[in-house]
ZAMI-609820 format. One record per residue (C-alpha): x, y, z; residue number from 1; residue in one letter. Coordinates in Angstrom, 2 decimals. Each point is the difference from the previous one (the first is absolute). Layout:
! ZAMI-609820
+---------+---------+---------+-----+------+
!       u !       v !       w ! pos ! code !
+---------+---------+---------+-----+------+
!       X !       Y !       Z ! NUM !    A !
...
+---------+---------+---------+-----+------+
//
This chain:
! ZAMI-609820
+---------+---------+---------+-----+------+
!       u !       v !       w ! pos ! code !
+---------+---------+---------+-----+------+
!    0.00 !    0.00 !    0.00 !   1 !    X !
!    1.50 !    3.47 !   -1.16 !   2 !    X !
!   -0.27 !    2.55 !    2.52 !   3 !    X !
!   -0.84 !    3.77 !    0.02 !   4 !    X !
!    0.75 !    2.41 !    1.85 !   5 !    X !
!   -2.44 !    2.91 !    0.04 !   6 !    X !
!    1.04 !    3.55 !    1.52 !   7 !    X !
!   -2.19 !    3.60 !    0.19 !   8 !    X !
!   -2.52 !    1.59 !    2.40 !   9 !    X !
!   -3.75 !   -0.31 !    0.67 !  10 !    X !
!   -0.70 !   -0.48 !   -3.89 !  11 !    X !
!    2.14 !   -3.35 !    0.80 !  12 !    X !
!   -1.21 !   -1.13 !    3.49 !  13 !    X !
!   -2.99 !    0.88 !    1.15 !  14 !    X !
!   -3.07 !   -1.15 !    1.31 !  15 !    X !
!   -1.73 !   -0.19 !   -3.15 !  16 !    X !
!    1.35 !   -2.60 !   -2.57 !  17 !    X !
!    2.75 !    1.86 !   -2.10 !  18 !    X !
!    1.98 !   -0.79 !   -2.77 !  19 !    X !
!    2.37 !   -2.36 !    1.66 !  20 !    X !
!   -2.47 !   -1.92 !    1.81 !  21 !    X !
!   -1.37 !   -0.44 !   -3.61 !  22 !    X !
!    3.19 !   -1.59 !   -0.88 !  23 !    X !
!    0.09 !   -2.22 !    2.92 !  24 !    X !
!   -3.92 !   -1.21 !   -0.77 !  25 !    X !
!    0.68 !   -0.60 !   -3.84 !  26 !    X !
!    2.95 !   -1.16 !   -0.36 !  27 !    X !
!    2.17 !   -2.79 !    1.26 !  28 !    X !
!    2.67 !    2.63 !    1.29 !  29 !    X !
!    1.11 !    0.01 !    3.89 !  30 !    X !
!   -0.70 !    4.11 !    0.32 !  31 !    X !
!    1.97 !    1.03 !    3.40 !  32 !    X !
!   -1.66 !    3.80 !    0.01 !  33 !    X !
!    2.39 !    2.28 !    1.97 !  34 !    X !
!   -1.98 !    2.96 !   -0.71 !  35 !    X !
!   -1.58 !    2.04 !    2.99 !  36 !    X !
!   -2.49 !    3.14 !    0.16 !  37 !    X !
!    1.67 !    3.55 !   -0.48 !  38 !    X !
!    3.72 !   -1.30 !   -1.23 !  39 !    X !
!    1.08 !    2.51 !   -2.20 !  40 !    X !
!    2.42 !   -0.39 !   -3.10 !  41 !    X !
!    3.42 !   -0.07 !    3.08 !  42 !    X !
!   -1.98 !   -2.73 !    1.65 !  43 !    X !
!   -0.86 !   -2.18 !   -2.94 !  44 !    X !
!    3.81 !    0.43 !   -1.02 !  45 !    X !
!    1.58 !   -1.21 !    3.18 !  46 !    X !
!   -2.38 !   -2.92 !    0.27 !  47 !    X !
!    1.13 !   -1.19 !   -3.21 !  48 !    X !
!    3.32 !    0.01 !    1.65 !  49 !    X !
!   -1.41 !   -2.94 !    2.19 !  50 !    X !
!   -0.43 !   -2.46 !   -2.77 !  51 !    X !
!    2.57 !   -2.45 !   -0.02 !  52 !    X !
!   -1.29 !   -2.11 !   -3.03 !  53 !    X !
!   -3.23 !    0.35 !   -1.99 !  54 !    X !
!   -1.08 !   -1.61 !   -3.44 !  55 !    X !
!   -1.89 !    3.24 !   -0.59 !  56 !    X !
!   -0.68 !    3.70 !    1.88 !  57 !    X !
!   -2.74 !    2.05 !   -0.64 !  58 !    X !
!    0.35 !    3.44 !    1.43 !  59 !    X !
!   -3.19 !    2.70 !   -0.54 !  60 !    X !
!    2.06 !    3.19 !    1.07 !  61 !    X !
!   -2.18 !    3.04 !    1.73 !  62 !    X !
!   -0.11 !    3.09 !   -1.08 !  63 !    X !
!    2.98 !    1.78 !   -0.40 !  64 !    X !
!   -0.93 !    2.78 !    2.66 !  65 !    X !
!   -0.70 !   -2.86 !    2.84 !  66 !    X !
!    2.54 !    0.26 !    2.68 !  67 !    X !
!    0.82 !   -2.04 !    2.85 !  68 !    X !
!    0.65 !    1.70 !    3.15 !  69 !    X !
!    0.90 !   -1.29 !    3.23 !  70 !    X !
!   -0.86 !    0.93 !    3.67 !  71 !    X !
!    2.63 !    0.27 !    2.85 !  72 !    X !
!   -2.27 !   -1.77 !    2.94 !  73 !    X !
!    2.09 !    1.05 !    2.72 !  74 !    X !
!    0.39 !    3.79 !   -1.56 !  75 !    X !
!   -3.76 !   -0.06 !   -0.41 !  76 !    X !
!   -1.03 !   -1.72 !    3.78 !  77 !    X !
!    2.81 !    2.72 !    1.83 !  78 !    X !
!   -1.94 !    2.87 !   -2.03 !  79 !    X !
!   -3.20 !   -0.24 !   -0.96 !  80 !    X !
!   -2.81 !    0.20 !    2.27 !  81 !    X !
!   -3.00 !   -1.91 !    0.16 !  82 !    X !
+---------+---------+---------+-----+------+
//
């Protein structure tokens, strides 16, 4: 069995059926779908860093103004109110 590895944001993992599960329902391919909600284009890039061997990678980029930014927990639980 070929395997696929399938990389991107919501359009790729998501609650709804997207375009990778599709892959994984009609076809005979193993799909291991690394995506996640809100990656931007960074994101998507370093996970395909991750992927020692792969028959096949799909990647569905975001658009090219998505960012990806981080929060300092500590900075944010010294300073911030609640």
């Amino acid at each position: 069995m070929d395997t696929v590895h399938a990389l991107g944001c919501s359009f790729t993992n998501w609650l709804y059926p997207t375009w990778a599960d599709y892959i994984a329902q009609h076809t005979d391919l193993q799909v291991i779908n690394l995506a996640s909600t809100g990656q931007g284009n960074d994101a998507i890039k370093q996970n395909l860093y991750t992927i020692d061997s792969s028959d096949h990678v799909f990647i569905m980029f975001s658009g090219y103004d998505r960012y990806n930014y981080g929060i300092d927990d500590e900075w944010f639980r010294d300073h911030v109110t609640q």
